[in-house]
ROMAR-681730 format. One record per residue (C-alpha): residue in one letter; chain; x, y, z. Coordinates in nm, 4 decimals. Layout:
N
<type->a, mol->A, u->X, v->Y, w->Z>
...
***
This chain:
231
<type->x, mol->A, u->-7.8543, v->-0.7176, w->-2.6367>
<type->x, mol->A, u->-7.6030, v->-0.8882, w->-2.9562>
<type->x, mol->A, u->-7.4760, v->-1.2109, w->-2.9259>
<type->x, mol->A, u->-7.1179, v->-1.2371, w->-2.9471>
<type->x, mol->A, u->-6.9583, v->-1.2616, w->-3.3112>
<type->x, mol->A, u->-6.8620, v->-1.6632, w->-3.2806>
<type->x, mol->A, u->-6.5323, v->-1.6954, w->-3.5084>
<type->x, mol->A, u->-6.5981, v->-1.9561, w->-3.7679>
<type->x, mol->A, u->-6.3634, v->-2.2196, w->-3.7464>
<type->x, mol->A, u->-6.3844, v->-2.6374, w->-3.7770>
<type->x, mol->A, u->-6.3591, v->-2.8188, w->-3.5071>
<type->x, mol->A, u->-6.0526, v->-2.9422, w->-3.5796>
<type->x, mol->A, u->-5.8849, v->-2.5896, w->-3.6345>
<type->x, mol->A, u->-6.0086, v->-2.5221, w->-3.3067>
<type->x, mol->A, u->-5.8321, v->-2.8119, w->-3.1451>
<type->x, mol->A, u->-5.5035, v->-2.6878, w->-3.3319>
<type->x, mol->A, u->-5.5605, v->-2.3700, w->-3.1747>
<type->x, mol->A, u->-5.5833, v->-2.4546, w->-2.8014>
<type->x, mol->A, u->-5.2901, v->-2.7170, w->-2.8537>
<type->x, mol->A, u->-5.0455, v->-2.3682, w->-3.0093>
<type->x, mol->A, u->-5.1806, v->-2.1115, w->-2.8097>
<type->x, mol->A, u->-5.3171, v->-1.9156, w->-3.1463>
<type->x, mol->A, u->-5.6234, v->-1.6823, w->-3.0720>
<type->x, mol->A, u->-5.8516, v->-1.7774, w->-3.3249>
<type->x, mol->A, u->-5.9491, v->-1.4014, w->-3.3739>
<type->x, mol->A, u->-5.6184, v->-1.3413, w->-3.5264>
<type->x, mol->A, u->-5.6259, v->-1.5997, w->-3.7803>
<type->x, mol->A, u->-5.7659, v->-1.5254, w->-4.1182>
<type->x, mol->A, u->-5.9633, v->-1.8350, w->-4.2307>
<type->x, mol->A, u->-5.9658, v->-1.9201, w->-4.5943>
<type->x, mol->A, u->-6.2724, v->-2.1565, w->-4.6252>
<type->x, mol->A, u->-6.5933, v->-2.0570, w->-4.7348>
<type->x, mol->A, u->-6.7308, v->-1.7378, w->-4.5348>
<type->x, mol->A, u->-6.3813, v->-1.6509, w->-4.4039>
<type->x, mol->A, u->-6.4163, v->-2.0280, w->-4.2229>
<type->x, mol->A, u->-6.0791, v->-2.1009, w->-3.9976>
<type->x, mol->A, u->-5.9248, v->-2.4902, w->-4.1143>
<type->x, mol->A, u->-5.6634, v->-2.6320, w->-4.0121>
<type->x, mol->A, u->-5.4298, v->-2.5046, w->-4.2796>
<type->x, mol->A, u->-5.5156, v->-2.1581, w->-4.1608>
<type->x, mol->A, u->-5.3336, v->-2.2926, w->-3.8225>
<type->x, mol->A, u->-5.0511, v->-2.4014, w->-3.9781>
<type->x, mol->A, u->-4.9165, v->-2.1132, w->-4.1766>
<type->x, mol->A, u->-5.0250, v->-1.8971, w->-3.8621>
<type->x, mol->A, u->-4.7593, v->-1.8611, w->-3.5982>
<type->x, mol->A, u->-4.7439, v->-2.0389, w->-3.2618>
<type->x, mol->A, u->-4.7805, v->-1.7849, w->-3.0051>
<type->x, mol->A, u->-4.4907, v->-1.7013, w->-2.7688>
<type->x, mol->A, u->-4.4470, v->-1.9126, w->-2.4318>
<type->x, mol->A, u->-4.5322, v->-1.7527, w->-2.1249>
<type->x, mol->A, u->-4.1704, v->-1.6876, w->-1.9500>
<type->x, mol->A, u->-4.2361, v->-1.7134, w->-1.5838>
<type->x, mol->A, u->-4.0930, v->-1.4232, w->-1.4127>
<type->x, mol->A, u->-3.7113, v->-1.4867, w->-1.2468>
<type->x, mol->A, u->-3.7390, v->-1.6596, w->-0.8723>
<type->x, mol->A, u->-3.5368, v->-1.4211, w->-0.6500>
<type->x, mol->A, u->-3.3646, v->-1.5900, w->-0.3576>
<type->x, mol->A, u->-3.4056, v->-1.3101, w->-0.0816>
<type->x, mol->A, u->-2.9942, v->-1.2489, w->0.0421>
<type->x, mol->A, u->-2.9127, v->-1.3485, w->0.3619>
<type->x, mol->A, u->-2.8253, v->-1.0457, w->0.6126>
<type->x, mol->A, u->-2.4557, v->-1.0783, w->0.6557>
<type->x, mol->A, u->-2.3706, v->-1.2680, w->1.0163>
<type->x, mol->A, u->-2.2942, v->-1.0234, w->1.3031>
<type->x, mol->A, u->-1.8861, v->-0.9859, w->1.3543>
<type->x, mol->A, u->-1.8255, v->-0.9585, w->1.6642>
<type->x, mol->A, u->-1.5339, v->-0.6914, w->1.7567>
<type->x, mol->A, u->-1.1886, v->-0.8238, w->1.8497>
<type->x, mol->A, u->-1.0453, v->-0.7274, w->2.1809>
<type->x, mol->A, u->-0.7119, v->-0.6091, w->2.2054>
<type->x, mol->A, u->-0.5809, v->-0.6061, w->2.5212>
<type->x, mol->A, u->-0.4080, v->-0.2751, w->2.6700>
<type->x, mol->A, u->-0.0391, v->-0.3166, w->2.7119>
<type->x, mol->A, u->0.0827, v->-0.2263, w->3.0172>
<type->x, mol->A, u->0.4193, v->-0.0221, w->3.0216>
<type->x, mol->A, u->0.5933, v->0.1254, w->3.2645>
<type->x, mol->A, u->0.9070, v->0.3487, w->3.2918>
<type->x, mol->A, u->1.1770, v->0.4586, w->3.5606>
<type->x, mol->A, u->1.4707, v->0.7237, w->3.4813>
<type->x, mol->A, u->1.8048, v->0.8499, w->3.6125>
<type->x, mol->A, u->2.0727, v->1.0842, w->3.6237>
<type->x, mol->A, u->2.4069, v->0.9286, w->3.5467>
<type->x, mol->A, u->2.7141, v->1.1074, w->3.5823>
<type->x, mol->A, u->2.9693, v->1.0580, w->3.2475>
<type->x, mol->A, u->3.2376, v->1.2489, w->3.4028>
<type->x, mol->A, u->3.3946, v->0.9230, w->3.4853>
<type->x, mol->A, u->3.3678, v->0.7716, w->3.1588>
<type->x, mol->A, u->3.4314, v->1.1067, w->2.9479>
<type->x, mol->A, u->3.7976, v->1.1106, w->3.1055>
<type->x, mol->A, u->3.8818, v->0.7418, w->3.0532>
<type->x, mol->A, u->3.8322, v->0.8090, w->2.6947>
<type->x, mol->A, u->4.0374, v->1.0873, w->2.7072>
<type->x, mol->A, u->4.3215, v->0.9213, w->2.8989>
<type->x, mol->A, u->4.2861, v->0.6265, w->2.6464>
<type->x, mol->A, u->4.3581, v->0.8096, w->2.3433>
<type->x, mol->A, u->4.0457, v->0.6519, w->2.1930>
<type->x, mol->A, u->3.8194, v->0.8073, w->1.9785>
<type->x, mol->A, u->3.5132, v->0.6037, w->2.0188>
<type->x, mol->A, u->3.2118, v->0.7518, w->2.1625>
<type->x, mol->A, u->3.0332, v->0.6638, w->2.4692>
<type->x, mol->A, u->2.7480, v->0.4707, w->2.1990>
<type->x, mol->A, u->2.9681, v->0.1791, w->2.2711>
<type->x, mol->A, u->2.9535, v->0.1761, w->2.6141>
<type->x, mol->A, u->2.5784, v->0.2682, w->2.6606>
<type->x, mol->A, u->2.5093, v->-0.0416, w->2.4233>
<type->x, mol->A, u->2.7626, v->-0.2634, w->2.6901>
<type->x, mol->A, u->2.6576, v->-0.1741, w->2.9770>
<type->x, mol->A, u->2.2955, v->-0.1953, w->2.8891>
<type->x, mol->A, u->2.3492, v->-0.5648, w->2.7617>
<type->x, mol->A, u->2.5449, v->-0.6158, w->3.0871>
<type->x, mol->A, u->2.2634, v->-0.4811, w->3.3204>
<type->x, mol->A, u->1.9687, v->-0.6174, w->3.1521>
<type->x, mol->A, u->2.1170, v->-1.0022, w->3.1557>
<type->x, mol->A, u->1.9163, v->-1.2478, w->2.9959>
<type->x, mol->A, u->1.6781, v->-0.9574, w->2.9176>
<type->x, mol->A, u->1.9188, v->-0.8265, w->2.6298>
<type->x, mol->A, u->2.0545, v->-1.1096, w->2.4180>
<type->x, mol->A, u->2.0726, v->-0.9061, w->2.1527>
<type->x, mol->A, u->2.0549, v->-0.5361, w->2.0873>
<type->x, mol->A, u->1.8822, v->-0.3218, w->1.8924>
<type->x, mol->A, u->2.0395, v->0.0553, w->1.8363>
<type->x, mol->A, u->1.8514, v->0.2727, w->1.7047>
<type->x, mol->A, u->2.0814, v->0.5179, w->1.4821>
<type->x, mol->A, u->2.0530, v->0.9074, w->1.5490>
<type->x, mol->A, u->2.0437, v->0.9722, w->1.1806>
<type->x, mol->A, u->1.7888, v->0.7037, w->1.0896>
<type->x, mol->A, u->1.7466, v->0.3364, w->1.1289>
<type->x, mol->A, u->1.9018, v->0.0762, w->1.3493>
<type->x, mol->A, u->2.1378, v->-0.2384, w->1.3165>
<type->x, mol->A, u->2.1267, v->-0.5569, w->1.5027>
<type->x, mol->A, u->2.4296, v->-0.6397, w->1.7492>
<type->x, mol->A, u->2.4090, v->-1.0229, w->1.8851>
<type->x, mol->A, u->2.5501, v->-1.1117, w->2.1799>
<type->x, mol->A, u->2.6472, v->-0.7929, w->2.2725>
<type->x, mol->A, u->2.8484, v->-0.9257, w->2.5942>
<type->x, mol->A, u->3.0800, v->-1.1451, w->2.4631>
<type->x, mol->A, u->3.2294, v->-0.7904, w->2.2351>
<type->x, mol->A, u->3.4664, v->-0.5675, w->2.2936>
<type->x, mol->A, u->3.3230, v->-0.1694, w->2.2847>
<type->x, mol->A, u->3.5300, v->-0.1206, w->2.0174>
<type->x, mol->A, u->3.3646, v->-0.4467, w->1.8021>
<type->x, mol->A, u->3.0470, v->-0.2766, w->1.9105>
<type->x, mol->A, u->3.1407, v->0.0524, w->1.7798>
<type->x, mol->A, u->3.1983, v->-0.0979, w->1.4608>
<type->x, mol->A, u->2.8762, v->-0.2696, w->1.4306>
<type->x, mol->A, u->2.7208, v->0.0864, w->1.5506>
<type->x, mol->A, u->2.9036, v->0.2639, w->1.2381>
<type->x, mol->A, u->2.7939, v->-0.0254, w->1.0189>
<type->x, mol->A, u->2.5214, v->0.0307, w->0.7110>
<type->x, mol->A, u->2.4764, v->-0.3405, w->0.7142>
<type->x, mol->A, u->2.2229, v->-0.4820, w->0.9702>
<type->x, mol->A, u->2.2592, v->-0.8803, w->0.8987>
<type->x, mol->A, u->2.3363, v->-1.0188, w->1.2622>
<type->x, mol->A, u->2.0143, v->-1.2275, w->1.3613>
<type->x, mol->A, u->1.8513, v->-1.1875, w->1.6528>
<type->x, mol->A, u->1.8284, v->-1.4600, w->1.8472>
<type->x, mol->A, u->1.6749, v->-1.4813, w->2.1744>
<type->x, mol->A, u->1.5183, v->-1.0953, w->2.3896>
<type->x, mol->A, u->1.6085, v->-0.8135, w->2.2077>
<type->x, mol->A, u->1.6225, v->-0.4701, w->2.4231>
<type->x, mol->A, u->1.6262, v->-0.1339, w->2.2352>
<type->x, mol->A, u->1.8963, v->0.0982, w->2.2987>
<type->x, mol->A, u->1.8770, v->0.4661, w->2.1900>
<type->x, mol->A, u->2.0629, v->0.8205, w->2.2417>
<type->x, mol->A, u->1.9552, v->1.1598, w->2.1944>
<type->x, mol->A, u->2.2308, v->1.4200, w->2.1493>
<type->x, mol->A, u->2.0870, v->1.6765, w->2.3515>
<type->x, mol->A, u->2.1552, v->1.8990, w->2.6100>
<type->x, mol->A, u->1.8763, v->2.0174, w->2.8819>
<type->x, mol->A, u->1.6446, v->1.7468, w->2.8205>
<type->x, mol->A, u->1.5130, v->1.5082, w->3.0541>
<type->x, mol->A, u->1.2977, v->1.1949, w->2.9177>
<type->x, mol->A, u->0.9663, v->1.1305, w->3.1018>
<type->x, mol->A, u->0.7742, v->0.8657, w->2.8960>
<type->x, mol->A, u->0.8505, v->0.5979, w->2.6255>
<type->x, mol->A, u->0.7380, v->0.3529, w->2.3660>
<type->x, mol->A, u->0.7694, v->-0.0371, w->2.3131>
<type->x, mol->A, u->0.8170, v->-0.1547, w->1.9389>
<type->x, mol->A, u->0.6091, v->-0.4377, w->1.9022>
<type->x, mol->A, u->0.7509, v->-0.7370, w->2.0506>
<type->x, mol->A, u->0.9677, v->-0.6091, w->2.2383>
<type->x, mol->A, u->0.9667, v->-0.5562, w->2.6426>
<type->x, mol->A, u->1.2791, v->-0.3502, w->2.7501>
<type->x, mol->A, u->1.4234, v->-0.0420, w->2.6328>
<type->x, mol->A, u->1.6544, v->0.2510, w->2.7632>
<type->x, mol->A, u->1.6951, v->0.5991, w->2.5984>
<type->x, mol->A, u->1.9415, v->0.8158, w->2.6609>
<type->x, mol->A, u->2.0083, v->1.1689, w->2.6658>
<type->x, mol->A, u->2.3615, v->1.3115, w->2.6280>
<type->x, mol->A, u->2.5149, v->1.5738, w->2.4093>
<type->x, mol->A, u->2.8430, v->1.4736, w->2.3002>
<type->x, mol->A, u->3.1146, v->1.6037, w->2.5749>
<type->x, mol->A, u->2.8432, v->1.6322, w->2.8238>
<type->x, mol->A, u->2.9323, v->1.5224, w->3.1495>
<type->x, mol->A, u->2.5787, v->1.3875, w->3.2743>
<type->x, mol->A, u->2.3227, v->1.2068, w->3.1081>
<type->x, mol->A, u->1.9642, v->1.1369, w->3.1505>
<type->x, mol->A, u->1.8407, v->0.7894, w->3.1044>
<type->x, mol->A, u->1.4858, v->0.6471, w->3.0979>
<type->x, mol->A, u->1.4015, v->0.2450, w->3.1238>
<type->x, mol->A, u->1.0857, v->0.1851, w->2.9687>
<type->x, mol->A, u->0.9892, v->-0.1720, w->2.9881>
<type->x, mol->A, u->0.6648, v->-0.4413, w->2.9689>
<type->x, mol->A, u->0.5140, v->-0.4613, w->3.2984>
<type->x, mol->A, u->0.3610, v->-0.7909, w->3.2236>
<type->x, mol->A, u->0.6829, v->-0.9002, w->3.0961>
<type->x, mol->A, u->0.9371, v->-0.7565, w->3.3331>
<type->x, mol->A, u->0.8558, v->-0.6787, w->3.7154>
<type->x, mol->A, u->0.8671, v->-0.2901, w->3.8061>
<type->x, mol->A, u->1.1665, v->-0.4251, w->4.0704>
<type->x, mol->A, u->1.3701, v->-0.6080, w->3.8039>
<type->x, mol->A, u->1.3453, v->-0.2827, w->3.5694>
<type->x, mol->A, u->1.4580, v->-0.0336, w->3.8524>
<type->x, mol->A, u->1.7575, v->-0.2881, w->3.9046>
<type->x, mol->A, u->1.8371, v->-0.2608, w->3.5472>
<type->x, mol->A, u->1.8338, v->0.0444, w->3.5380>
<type->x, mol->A, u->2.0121, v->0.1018, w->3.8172>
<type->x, mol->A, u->2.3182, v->-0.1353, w->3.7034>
<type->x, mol->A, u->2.2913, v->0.0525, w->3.4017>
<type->x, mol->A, u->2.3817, v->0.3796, w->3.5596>
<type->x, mol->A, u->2.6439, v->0.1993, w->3.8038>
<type->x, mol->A, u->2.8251, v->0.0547, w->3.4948>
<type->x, mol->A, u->2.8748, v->0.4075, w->3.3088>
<type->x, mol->A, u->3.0153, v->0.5551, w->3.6407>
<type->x, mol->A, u->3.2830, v->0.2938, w->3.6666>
<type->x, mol->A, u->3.3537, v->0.2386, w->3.2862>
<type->x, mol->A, u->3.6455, v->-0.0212, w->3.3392>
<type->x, mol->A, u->3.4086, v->-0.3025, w->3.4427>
<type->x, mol->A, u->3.2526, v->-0.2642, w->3.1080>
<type->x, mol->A, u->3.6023, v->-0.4035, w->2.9754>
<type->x, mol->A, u->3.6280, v->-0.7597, w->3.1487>
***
């Protein structure tokens, strides 16, 4: 069996070696046989460091969320059949040419109380304008306001939603709450029509299923006797 081929090399050389990590097989020696010295070592290049391979920090699994909770609302709703016959011929007799939107918004204010400190009516066409303290205006102030493109009254305090639908043969049977908001009446009434159908949808957390009907029922009172909606 041959010995290994020992790489001639001084001892010193060697030492030079270890210390820069030069294989001595890849260094050409220039003393006598092809011995390695030390000036061999220091023309040859140090060898390349040893990069230690990148530490990766496992990632944390992301913390459960647990889901929010919403609670349901609960809503409720009551409606009516109010007869504008009464109100359609005081107009008439007046000479005025408002339109019963001014009364609806009136007598809504007046039967909702406290419930209604401000008004919000919801235009037929497309958007709505703020009236503030609706009770302490005349129907024709609120008719104004109604016919108004500007919506800058604040609204302090409840606000109710008031709506009509000019429609004929149509009865309302269920309604929506905007958010924040816990009473509302639509209305359903072709102009000239002599009856109108009217729905009270309101927050049964916020307002008892009692003090809704009575609303509501004020409401409808109101229309049928349209000269207590002027004092």
């Amino acid at each position: 069996m041959n010995a290994p081929v020992r790489t001639l090399a001084s001892p010193y050389a060697r030492k030079l070696a270890r210390e820069r990590g030069i294989p001595l097989a890849l260094v050409t020696g220039s003393g006598p046989n092809g011995r390695i010295v030390a000036e061999d070592l220091r023309a040859a290049p140090a060898a390349a460091p040893e990069v230690a391979a990148p530490v990766v920090e496992p990632v944390p699994a992301p913390a459960a969320v647990a889901p929010v909770v919403v609670a349901a609302r609960s809503i409720s709703a009551f409606a009516a059949t109010i007869d504008l016959a009464p109100l359609s011929s005081f107009l008439v007799a007046s000479g005025s040419a408002l339109s019963i939107d001014a009364f609806l918004v009136k007598a809504a204010a007046r039967a909702a109380g406290a419930e209604a400190e401000a008004i919000r009516w919801i235009k037929p066409e497309g958007g709505a304008v703020t009236i503030a303290r609706p009770l302490t205006l005349a129907p024709t102030e609120i008719a104004r306001q109604i016919g108004s493109d500007a919506d800058a009254a604040s609204a302090e305090g409840k606000v109710m939603v008031v709506s009509r639908l000019a429609a004929r043969g149509v009865r309302p049977v269920a309604g929506s709450l905007p958010t924040g908001i816990d009473l509302r009446i639509l209305v359903v009434a072709a102009d000239g029509s002599e009856t109108a159908e009217a729905l009270v949808v309101h927050g049964a957390d916020a307002i008892a299923e009692t003090e809704a009907g009575d609303i509501l029922t004020c409401f409808r009172d109101l229309l049928e006797a349209p000269l207590r909606l002027l004092v």
